[in-house]
N, C-alpha and C positions, 0 to 999 in steps of 0.2 A: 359615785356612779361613774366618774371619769374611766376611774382607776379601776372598775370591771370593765370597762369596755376597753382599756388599751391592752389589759389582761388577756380578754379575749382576742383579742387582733394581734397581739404578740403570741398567744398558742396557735393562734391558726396562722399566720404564717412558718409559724417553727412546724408545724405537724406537716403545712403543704412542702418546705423544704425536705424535712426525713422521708415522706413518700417521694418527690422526685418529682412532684406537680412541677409544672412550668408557671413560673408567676410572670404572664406575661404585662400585668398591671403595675410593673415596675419597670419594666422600658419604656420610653418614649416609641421606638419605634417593635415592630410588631415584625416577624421572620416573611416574608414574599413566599409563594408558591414560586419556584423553580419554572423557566419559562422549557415548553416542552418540544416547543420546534426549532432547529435554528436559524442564527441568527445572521447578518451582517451586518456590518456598522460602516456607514459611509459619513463622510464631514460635508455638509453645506456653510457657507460663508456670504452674507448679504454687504453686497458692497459694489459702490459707482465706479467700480474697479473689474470690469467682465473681462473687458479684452485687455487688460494688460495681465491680466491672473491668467487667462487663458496662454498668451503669450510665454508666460513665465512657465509654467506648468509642461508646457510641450516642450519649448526652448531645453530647458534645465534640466527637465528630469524625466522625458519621453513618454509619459502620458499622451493619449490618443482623446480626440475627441467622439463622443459615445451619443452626445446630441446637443444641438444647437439652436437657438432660434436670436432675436434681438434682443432679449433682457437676461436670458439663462445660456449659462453652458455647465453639462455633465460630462466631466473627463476621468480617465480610466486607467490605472499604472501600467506601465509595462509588467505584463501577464497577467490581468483584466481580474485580481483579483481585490482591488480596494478603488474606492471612486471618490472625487470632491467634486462638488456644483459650487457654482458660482452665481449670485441671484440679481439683478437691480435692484433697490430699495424702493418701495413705495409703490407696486406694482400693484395697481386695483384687484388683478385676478386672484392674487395671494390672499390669507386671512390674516388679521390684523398681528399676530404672533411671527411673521416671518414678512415684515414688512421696513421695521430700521433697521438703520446698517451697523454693522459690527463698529463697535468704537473703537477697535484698532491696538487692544491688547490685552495681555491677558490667555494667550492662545498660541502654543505652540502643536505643530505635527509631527510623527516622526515617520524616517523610511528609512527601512530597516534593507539592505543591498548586503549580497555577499562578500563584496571585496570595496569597502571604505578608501582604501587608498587609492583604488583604479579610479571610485566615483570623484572622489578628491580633484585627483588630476585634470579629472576629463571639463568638471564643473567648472575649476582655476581657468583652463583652456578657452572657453567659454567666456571671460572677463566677468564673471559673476563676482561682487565682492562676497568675501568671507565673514560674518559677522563673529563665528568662533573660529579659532583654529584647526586642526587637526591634531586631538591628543587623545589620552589615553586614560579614562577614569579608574580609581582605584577597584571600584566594583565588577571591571571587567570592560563597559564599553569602552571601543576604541568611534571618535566618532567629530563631527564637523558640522557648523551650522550657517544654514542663509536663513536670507531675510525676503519674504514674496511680498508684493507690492501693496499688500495690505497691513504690513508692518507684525506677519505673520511668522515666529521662527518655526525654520524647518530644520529639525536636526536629522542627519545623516549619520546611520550608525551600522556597525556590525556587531553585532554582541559575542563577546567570549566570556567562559568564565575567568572570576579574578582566580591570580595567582596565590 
């Protein structure tokens, strides 16, 4: 009896492959419907670290602030097309999922600038330390990283193709 039923579950999966069935009962995961509006994607970060993230963020890298109160700031890049919020931890208004604070690794950003060597200088100028250098990866970026007060890397990059 086994040995008709693995008989049969071996032809029907051989007949649903030669038809061109999708067996989707052999993924773990199942294909998403395609999201149909767009999108943007903005970083928030929960951390007893506002104002000095704030600081860092306009100081460094001229982000605007977009809005402010005492536990949150939403800041803006220069040419207002990508944002990070900055949160206090443990803020009753919040829901319980956006209430601890980032444990402080595990998380880098990137900001992608036309010209890496001007930002380079200007951020060096600044007494910002360097946590990477300024070099040149084989895949093509060329690119430099700090470190925000949350112990957050921010790589600074321009991308080329490689050679």
């Amino acid at each position: 009896m086994v040995m008709v039923m693995k008989t049969i579950l071996l032809n029907g999966l051989l007949a649903a492959l030669l038809l061109g069935m999708p067996l989707f009962f052999l993924s773990k995961t199942k294909t998403a419907p395609k999201p149909t509006q767009p999108m943007k994607f903005n970083a928030g970060i929960i951390t007893p670290k506002v104002r000095e993230s704030k600081d860092f963020y306009t100081r460094c890298l001229g982000f605007g602030v977009t809005f402010e109160n005492e536990w949150f700031v939403l800041l803006h890049s220069p040419g207002g097309n990508s944002s990070i919020s900055f949160l206090l931890p443990e803020q009753a208004s919040q829901q319980p999922l956006f209430r601890p604070a980032f444990g402080g690794q595990g998380v880098f950003l990137t900001v992608e600038v036309p010209d890496v060597d001007a930002e380079y200088r200007r951020i060096r100028s600044l007494g910002v330390p360097i946590a990477v250098e300024l070099r040149d990866e084989p895949w093509g970026d060329r690119h430099f990283a700090i470190v925000d007060p949350n112990g957050i890397g921010v790589d600074i990059v321009t991308y080329t193709p490689p050679e």
